[in-house]
C-alpha positions as CSV (number, residue, x, y, z in Angstrom):
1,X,-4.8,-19.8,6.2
2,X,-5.8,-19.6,2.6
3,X,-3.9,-17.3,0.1
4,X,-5.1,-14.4,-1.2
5,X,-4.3,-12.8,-4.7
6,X,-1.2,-11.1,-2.9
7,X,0.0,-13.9,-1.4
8,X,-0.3,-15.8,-4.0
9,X,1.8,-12.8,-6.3
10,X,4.7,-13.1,-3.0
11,X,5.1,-17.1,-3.3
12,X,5.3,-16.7,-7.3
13,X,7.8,-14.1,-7.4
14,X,9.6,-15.8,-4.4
15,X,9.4,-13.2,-1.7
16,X,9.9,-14.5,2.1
17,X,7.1,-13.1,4.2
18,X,5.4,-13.4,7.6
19,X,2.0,-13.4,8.1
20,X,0.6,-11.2,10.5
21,X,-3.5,-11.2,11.5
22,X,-5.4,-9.0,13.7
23,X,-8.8,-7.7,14.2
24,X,-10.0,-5.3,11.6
25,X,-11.9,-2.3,12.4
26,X,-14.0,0.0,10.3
27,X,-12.0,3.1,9.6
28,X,-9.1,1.9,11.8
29,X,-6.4,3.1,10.0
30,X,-3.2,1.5,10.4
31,X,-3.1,2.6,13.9
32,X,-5.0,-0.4,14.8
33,X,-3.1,-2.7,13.4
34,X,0.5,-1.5,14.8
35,X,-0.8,-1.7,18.3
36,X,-2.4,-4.8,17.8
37,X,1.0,-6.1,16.1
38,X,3.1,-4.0,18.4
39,X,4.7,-2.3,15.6
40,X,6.2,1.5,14.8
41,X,2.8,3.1,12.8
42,X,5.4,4.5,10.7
43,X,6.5,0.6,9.4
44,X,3.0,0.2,8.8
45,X,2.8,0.8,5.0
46,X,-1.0,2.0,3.7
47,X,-2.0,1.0,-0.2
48,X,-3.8,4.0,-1.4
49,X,-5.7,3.8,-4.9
50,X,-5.5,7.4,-6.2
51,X,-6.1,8.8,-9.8
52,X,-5.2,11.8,-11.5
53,X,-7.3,14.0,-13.9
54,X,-7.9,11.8,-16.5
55,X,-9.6,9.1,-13.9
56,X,-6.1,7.1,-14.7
57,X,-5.5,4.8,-11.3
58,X,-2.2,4.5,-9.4
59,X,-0.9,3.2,-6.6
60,X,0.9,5.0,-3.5
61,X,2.5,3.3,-0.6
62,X,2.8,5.6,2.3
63,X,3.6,5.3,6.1
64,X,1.0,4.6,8.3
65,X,1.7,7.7,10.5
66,X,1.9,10.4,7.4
67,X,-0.4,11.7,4.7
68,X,0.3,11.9,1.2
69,X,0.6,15.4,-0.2
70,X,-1.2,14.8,-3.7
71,X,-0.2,18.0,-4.9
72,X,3.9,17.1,-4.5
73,X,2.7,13.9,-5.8
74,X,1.4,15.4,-9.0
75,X,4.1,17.1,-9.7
76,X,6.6,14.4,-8.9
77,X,4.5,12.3,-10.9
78,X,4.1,14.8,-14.0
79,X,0.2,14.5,-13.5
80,X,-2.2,17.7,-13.5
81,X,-3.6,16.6,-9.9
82,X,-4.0,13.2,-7.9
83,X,-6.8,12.7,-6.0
84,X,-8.1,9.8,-4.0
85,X,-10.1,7.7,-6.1
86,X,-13.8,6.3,-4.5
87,X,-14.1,3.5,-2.7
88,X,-16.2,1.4,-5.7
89,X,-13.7,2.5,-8.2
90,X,-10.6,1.9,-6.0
91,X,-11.9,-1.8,-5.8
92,X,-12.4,-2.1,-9.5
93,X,-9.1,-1.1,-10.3
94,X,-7.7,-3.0,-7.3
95,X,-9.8,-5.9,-7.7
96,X,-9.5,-5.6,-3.3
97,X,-11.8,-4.4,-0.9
98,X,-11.2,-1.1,0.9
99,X,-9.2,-1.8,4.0
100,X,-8.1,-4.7,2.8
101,X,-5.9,-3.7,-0.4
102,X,-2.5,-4.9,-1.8
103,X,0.0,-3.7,-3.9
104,X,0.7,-7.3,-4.5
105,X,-1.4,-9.2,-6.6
106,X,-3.6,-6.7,-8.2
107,X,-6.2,-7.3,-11.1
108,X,-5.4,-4.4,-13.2
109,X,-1.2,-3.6,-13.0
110,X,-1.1,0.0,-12.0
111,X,1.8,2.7,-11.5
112,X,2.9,2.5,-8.0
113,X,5.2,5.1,-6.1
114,X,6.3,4.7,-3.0
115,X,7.5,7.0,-0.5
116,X,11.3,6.8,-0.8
117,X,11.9,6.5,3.1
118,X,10.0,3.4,3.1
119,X,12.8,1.1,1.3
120,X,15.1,3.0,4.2
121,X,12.9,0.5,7.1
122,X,14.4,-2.8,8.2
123,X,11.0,-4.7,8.0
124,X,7.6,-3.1,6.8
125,X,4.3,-4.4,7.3
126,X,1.6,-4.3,4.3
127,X,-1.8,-5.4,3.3
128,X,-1.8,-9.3,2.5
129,X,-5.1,-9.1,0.5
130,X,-7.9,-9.0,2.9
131,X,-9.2,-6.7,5.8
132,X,-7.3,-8.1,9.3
133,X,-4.1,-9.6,7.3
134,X,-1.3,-7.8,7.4
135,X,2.5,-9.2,5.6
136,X,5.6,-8.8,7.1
137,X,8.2,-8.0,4.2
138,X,11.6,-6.8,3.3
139,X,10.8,-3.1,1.9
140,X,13.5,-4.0,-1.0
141,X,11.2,-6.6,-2.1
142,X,8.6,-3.8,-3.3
143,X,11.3,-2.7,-5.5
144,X,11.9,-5.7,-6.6
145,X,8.6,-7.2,-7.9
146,X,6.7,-3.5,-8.3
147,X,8.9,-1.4,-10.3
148,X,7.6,1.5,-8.5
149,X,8.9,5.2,-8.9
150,X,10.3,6.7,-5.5
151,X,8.8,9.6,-4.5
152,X,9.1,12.1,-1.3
153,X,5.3,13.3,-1.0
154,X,4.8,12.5,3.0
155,X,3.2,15.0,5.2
156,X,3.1,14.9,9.1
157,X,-0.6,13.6,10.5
């Protein structure tokens, strides 16, 4: 299989991963891909390209099974407001396509925050860098190689 940016970013920075494909679907969510992996949704870690008021990008890991609250986030953050930033600029920051983005690897290097009960899962799966590729990962391994801040901004589905 050939790498992708974020592979590529795991094998430099020496992070053990399994690679995990399935068949991507158009506004799928991560629901597809835990049932097609046979995996907890809620190990199932979504990248989400956000910005806050001043069009400044950032990154937020979340469980596949829970929403982001972006007004928590904001203030956790010490923004004004976080919202969702559009598809086209979400790839420009990301340098990935929507539904296929990485923490891992990115063209620009962004804030990332992660919801703190992540790093609490034994094995998480996350976006390898392409639509249908999914890597298996320790969650310490975020910390490690992202420098993220650790947030508690998860809402029920």
């Amino acid at each position: 299989m050939a790498d992708t940016q974020a592979t590529v970013f795991l094998k430099a920075n020496k992070v053990a991963y399994t690679e995990h494909e399935y068949e991507y679907v158009e506004h799928g969510g991560t629901e597809v891909s835990a049932v097609s992996l046979g995996v907890p949704e809620h190990s199932v870690v979504k990248t989400l390209v956000m910005q806050d008021e001043t069009a400044k990008p950032l990154v937020v890991l979340m469980h596949g099974d829970r929403k982001v609250s972006t007004k928590n986030l904001a203030r956790q953050a010490g923004r004004k407001r976080i919202e969702p930033c559009k598809p086209d600029a979400a790839q420009r920051h990301s340098g990935y396509q929507v539904g296929g983005t990485s923490p891992f690897g990115m063209r620009k290097t962004l804030p990332v925050y992660v919801e703190r009960s992540i790093l609490e899962l034994p094995k998480i799966y996350i976006n390898g860098g392409r639509r249908g590729f999914l890597v298996g990962i320790a969650p310490q391994d975020i910390s490690r190689t992202l420098n993220p801040q650790l947030v508690d901004v998860a809402l029920e589905e």
